[in-house]
C-alpha positions in Angstrom: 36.0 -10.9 -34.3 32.1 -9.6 -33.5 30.3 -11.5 -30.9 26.9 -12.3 -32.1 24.2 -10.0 -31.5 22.4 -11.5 -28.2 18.2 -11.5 -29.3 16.3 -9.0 -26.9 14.7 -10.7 -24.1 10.9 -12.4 -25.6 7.6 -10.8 -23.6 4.7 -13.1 -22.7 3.0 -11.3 -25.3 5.7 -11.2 -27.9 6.0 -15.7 -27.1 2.5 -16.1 -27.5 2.3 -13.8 -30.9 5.2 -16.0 -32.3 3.1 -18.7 -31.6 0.5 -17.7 -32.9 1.8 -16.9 -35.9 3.4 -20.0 -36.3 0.0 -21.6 -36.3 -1.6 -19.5 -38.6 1.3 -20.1 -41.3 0.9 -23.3 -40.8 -3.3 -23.2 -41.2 -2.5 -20.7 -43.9 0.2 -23.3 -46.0 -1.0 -24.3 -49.5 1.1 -27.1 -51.9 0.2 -26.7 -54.8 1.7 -29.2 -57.9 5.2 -29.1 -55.6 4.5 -25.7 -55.0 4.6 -24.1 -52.0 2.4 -20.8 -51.5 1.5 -19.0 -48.3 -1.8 -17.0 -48.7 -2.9 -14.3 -47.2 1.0 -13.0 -47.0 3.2 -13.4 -44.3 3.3 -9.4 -43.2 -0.9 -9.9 -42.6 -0.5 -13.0 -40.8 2.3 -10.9 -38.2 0.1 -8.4 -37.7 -2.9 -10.5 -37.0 -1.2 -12.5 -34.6 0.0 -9.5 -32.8 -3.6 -8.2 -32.6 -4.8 -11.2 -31.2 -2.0 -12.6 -28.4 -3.0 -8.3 -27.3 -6.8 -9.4 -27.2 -5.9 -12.5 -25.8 -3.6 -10.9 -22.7 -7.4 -8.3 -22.1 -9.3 -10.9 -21.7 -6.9 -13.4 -19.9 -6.8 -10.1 -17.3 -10.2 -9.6 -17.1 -10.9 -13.5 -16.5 -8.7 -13.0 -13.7 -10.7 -10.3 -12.3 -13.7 -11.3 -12.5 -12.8 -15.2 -10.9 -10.9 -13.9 -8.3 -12.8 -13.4 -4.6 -15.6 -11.2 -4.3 -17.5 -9.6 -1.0 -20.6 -10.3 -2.0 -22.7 -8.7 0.8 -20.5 -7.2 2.7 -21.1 -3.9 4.2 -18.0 -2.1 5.8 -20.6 0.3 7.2 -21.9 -2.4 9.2 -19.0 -3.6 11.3 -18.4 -2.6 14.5 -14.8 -1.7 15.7 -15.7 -0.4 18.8 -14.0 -3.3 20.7 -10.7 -3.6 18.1 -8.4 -1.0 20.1 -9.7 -2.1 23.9 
């Protein structure tokens, strides 16, 4: 007997792509007369979501940048280490 193939370990940005294409399939969902149709198709929808969970990992980096602490004012050429070593 095989063993089943184990899945390859899920990235943050590969989890958050799945979700959002999860949610766009569902936005995207049409019934129609007991029909059910998917518009746009499913392939567009992947590659969307992929584009945006990467847009969505730039900016959640650069919103950590920019809120993180800041020196505002502060002038390394100023300070005086004379007295550090004494």
């Amino acid at each position: 007997m095989n063993a089943p193939a184990t899945p390859a370990p899920a990235t943050a940005g590969t989890s958050l792509a799945e979700l959002i294409y999860i949610e766009l399939v569902g936005r995207a969902f049409l019934r129609v007369e007991n029909n059910a149709v998917i518009k746009p198709e499913p392939s567009q929808l992947a590659k969307l979501s992929i584009a945006l969970a990467t847009e969505f990992e730039k900016a959640a980096i650069e919103h950590k940048a920019a809120s993180g602490p800041k020196n505002v004012g502060y002038d390394v050429k100023n300070l005086d280490l004379g007295n550090l070593g004494a």
